[in-house]
N, C-alpha and C positions, 0 to 999 in steps of 0.2 A: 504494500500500500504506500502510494507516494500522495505528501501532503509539504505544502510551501509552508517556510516559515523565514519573512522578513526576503533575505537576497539568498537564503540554502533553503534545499528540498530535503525534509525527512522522509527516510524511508522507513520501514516496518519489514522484514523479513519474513519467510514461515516458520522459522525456529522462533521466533518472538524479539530478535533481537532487533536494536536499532541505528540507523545508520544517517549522518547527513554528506548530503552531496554539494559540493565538490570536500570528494572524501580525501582526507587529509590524511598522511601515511608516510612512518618514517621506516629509513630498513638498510642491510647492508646487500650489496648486489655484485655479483662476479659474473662472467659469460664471455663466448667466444660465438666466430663466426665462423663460419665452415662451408665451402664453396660444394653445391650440388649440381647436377641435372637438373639443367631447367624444364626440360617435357616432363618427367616425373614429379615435379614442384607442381606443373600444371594442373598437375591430378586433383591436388588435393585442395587448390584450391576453388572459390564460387568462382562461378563465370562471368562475376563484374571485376575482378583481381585478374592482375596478370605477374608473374616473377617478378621480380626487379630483375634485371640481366648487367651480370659483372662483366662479362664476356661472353663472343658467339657460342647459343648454346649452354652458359652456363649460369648458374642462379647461384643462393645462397640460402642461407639457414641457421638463425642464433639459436644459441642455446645457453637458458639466464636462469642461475640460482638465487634465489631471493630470504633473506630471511629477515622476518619483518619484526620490527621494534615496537611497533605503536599502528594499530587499525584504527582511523580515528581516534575520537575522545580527545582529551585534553579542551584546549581552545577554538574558542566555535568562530572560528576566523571566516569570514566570506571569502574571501579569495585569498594568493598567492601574494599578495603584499598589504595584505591585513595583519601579518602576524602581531603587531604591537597593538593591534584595538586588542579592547577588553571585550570578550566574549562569555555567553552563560557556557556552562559545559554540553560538551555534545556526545552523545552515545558513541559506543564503538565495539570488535572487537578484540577479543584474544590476540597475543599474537601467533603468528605462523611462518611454516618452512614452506615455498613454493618453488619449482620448478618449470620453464616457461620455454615451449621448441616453440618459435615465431617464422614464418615464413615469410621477409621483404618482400614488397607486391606494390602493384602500381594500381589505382584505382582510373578509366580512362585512358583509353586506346591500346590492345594487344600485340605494340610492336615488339619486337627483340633488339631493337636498337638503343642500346644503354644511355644517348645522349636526348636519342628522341624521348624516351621515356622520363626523365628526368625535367624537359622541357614541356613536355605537355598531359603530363599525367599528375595525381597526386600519391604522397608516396609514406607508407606505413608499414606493416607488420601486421599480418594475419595468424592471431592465435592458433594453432592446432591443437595443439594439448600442455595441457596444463593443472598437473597434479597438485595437490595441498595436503597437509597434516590435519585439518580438523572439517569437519561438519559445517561449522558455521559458516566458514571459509566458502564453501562448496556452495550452498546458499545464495550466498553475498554476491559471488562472481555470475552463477548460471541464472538467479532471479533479474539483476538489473542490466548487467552486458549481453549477457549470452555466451560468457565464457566458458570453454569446454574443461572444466573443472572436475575431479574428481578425486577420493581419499584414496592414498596410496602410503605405504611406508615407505618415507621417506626423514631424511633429517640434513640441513642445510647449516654449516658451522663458518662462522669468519673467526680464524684464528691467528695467529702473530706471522703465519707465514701464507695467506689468503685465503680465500673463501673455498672450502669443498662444499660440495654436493652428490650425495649418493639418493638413487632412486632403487629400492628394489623391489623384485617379484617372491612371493614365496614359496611358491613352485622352480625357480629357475634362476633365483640369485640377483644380484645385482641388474638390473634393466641401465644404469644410468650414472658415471664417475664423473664426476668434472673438477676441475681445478683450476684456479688464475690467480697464480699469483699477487701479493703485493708489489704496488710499485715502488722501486726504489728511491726515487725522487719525488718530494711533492709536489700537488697538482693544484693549482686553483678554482675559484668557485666556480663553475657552471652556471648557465639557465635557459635551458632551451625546451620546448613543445614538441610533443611525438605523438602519433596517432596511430591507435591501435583498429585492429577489424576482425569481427567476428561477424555470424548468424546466428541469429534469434528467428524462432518461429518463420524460418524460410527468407526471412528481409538479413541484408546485409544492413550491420551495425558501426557506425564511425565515432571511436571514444577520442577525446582530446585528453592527453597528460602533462602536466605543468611540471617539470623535475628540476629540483637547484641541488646544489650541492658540489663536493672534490669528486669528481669521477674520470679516472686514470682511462685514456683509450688507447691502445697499441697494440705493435703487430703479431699479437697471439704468443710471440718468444717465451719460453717457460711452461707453457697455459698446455694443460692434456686433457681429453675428451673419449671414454671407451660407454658405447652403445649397444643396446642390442642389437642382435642382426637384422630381425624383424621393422623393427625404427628407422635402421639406415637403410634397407631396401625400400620403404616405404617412401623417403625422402630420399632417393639417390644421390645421397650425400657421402661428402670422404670424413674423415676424423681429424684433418692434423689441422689447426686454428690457422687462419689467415687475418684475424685481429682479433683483440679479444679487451673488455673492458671490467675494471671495479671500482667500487665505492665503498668504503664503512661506513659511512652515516650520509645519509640520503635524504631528502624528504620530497613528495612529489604529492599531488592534490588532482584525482581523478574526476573527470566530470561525469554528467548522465550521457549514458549513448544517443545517439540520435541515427534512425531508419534513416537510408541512403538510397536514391533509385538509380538502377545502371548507368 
């Protein structure tokens, strides 16, 4: 149930919990890029997406372990440079380990020309799959996005020497290892807008994300990635990082999706 209140929308979830939107979320973030087939990216994605194409024939595929500090709650900031208004408290939840394979995609026009597509499309990351630690999690993302969310064991650590990520099955072991590094030099603050894409109920959905923070980007050096086979046939993707980015402290403010027509 979505209800306004003042310049944020609350939401109501099925579990009962509550949420305001532009959801406010802090977390530490590791991920690499990893160059695929582009025909096989095709596949999986809707027919208003197209690859993004790094080269003829070839696409690409992140793959980003999350683990989040604070879902909501705290300060019921309106936007991205509200933080110092005084706010009532805003609902939120738990925090959680999430796992996120995104497939770069162009929204308008199906060329393979990497410059063309750059010049006349608009250009995000289409959700594929995206595992989580808890219930509410799974909720939160599949009720208002249409994120392809689901519970998995999984546990997502940023430690003194970067962020792991393991996904596993419990029939078949490990589904999912990632690692990236810390960087050795600091990095300055960030603040840029990315747009994520998923489906709901058959409509493609266009999320806008506000992210600020120190987030190290480079070229994958250090950074290791071991998959199922299953997953990388699926994405005709290889494993060895051709960039790969982190963050320990993040914070990024999600908005409501909004249906997109081809």
């Amino acid at each position: 149930m979505h209800r306004g209140t003042g310049d944020r929308t609350r939401v109501t979830l099925s579990t009962g919990h509550e949420i305001a939107l532009p959801l406010d979320l802090e977390f530490a973030v590791g991920g690499v890029t990893v160059p695929a087939r582009r025909a096989r990216l095709e596949s999986v994605l809707p027919d208003e997406l197209s690859a993004l194409a790094i080269a003829p024939g070839i696409g690409c595929v992140t793959f980003v372990g999350i683990q989040y500090h604070r879902v909501g709650g705290g300060r019921d900031a309106t936007s991205p440079d509200a933080d110092s208004a005084a706010g009532s408290a805003a609902a939120g939840l738990e925090p959680y380990d999430e796992f996120a394979v995104i497939v770069p995609a162009v929204r308008g026009g199906r060329t393979d020309r990497p410059v063309a597509q750059l010049l006349d499309g608009e250009i995000g990351g289409y959700v594929h799959w995206l595992p989580v630690t808890t219930d509410p999690s799974v909720a939160l993302g599949r009720e208002i996005w249409g994120y392809p969310k689901e519970r998995a064991d999984m546990t997502v650590t940023d430690g003194p020497r970067g962020l792991r990520t393991v996904v596993r099955n419990g029939e078949t072991g490990e589904t999912v290892r990632l690692e990236v590094p810390r960087p050795r030099t600091r990095i300055g603050d960030s603040d840029r807008t990315l747009w994520s894409y998923t489906t709901m109920d058959g409509d493609l959905v266009r999320t806008r994300a506000r992210i600020r923070g120190e987030i190290a980007v480079g070229t994958g050096l250090g950074a290791t990635l071991e998959i199922d086979p299953d997953l990388r046939a699926t994405l005709g993707c290889r494993t060895r990082p051709i960039a790969s980015l982190y963050g320990s402290r993040v914070r990024a403010w999600l908005s409501d999706g909004e249906r997109v027509g081809s």
